[in-house]
C-alpha positions as CSV (number, residue, x, y, z in Angstrom):
1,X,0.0,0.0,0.0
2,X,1.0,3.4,-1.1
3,X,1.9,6.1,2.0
4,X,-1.1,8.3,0.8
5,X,-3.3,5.5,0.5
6,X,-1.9,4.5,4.1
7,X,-2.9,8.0,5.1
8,X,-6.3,7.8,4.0
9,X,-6.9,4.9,5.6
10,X,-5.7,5.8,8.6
11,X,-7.3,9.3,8.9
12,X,-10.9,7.5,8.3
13,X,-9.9,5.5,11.2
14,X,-8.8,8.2,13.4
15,X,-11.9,9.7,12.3
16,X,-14.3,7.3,13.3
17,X,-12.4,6.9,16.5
18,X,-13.3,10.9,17.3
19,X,-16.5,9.9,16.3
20,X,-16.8,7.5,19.3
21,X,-16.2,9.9,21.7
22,X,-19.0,11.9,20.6
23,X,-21.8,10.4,22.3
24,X,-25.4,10.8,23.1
25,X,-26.5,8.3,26.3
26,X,-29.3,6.3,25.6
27,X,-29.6,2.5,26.9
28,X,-27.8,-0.3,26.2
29,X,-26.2,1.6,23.0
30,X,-24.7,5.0,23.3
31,X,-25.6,7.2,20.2
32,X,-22.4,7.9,18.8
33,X,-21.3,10.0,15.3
34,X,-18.9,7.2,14.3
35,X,-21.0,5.8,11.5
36,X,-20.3,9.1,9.6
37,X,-16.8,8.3,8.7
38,X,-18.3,4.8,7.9
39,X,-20.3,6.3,5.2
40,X,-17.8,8.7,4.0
41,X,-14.5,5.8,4.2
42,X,-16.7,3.9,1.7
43,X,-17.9,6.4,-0.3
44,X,-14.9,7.8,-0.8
45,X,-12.1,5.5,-0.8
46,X,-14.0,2.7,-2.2
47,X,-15.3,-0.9,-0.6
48,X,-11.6,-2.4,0.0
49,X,-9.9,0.8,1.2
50,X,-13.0,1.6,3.2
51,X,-12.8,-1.6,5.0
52,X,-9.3,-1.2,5.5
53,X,-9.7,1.9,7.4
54,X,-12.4,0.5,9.4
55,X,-10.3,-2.7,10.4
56,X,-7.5,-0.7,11.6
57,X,-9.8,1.5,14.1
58,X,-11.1,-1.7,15.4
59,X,-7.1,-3.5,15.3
60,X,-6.1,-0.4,17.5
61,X,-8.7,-0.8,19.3
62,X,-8.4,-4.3,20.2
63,X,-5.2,-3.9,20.9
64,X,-5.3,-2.0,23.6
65,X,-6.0,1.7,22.8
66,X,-8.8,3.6,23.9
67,X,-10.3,4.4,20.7
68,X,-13.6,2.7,21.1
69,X,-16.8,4.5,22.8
70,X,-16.2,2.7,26.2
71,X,-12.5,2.0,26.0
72,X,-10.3,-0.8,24.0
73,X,-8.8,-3.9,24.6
74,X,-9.3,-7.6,23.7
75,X,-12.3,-7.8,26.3
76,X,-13.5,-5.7,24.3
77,X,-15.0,-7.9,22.0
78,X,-17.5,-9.5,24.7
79,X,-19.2,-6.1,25.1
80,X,-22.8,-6.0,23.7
81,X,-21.4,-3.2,21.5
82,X,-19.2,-5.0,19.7
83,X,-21.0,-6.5,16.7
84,X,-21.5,-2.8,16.0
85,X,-18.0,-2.3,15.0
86,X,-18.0,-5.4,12.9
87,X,-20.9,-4.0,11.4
88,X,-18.9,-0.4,10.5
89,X,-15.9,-2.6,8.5
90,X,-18.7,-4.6,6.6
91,X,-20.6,-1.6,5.9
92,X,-18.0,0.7,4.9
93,X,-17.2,-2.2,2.6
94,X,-20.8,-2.5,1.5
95,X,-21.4,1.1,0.8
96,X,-18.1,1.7,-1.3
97,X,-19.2,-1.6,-3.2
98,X,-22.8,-0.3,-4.6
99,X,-21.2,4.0,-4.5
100,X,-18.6,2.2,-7.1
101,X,-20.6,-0.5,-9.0
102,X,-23.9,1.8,-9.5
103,X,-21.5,4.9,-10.2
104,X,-23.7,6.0,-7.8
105,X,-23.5,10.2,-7.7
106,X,-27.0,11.9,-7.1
107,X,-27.5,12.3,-3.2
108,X,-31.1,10.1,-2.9
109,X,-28.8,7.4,-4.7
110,X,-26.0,8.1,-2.2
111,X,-28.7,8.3,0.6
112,X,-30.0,4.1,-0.7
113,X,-26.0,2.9,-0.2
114,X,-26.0,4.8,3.1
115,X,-29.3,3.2,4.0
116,X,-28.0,-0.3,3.4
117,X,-24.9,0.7,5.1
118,X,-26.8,1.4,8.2
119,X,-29.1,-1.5,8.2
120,X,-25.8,-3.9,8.1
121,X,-24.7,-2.2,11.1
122,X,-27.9,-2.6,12.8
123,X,-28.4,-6.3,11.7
124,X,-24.6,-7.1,12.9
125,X,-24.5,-4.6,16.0
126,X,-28.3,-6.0,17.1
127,X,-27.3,-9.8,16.7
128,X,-24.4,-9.5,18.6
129,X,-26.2,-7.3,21.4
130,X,-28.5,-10.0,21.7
131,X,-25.9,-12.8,22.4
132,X,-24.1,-10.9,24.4
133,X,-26.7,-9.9,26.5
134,X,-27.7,-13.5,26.3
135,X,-24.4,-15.5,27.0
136,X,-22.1,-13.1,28.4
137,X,-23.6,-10.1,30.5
138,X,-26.5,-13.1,31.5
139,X,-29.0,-10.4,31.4
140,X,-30.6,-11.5,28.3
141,X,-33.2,-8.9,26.6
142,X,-35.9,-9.9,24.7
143,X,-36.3,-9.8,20.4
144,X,-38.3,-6.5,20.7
145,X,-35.8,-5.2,23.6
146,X,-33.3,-5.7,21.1
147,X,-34.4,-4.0,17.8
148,X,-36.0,-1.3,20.5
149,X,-32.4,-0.3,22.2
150,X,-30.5,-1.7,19.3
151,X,-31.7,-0.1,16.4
152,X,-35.3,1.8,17.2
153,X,-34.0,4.4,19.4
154,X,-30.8,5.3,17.4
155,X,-32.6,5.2,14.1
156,X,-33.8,8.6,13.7
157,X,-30.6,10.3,14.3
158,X,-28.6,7.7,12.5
159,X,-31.1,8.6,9.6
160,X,-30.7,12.5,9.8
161,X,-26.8,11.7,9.7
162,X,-27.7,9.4,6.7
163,X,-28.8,11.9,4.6
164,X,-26.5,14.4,6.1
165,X,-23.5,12.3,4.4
166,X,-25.3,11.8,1.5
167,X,-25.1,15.2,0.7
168,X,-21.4,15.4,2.0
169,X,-20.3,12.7,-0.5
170,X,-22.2,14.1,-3.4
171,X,-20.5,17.2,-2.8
172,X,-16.6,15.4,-2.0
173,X,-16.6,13.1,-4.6
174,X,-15.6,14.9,-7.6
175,X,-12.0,15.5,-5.0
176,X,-11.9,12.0,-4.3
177,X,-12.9,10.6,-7.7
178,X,-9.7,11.9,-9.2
179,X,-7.6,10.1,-6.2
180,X,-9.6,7.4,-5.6
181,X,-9.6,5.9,-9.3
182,X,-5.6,6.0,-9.5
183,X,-5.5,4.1,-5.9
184,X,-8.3,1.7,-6.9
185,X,-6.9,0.8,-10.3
186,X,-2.9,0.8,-8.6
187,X,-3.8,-1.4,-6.1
């Protein structure tokens, strides 16, 4: 990988980690901004780059660094939130995939890709609340409890911020189009 390829990847990481610390309490889930640099990572630097940025916030993460909304480290991975961040490195993936194969450049297109973006993170982050709730905490919630504190309740500010980056990307992609298209076709 390229050093200004590296760099992109690793400011969308660094973004989405100053996302995390921007945070709105609600149960269960804090609301957090981090699925903007989702969108934009994908949007912008295309499904493989995009995913690459988002595996190296959670990598940093997991190893250690305080980078996620309620710390870092290995244990990490048997919080409830967890399957939420496995959720951001799919859909950053997912929503570079259709942005690139759709050629996808009028925002209510851009909004669709975010959309599916967002409901990969909720299917992901909601199934692995559920177990975890289940099997590890041993507090388990019910299916409804779930998609309410899971998905329901952060659903219409995720949405705003969905449309929000639609707009955003419509209006950064002619910058990254030019950058993105060598990197893509390099490698």
């Amino acid at each position: 990988m390229k050093p200004k390829t590296m760099a992109y990847v690793s400011l969308f990481a660094a973004l989405t980690a100053i996302g995390a610390f921007i945070k709105i309490p609600i149960p269960y889930i804090p609301f957090t901004l981090q699925i903007v640099p989702v969108y934009l990572a994908g949007a912008l630097l295309g499904p493989r780059l995009g995913l690459y940025s988002q595996l190296c916030y959670i990598g940093i993460g997991l190893i250690g660094v305080p980078v996620f909304a309620e710390g870092g480290g290995l244990g990490y991975i048997f919080k409830p939130t967890f399957g939420y961040l496995i959720g951001y490195a799919m859909g950053a993936f997912m929503n570079g995939y259709l942005i690139q194969k759709y050629d996808l450049k009028k925002p209510f297109s851009i909004f669709s890709a975010n959309l599916s973006t967002l409901a990969i993170v909720y299917a992901v982050g909601c199934f692995w609340l559920y177990g975890a709730m289940k099997w590890i905490i041993e507090k388990p919630l019910s299916l409804s409890d779930t998609l309410l504190f899971g998905a329901v309740l952060p659903m219409p500010g995720d949405l705003l911020l969905c449309i929000l980056c639609s707009v955003l990307i419509h209006r950064m992609q002619p910058q990254f189009s030019r950058l993105s298209s060598k990197r893509i076709k390099a490698g």
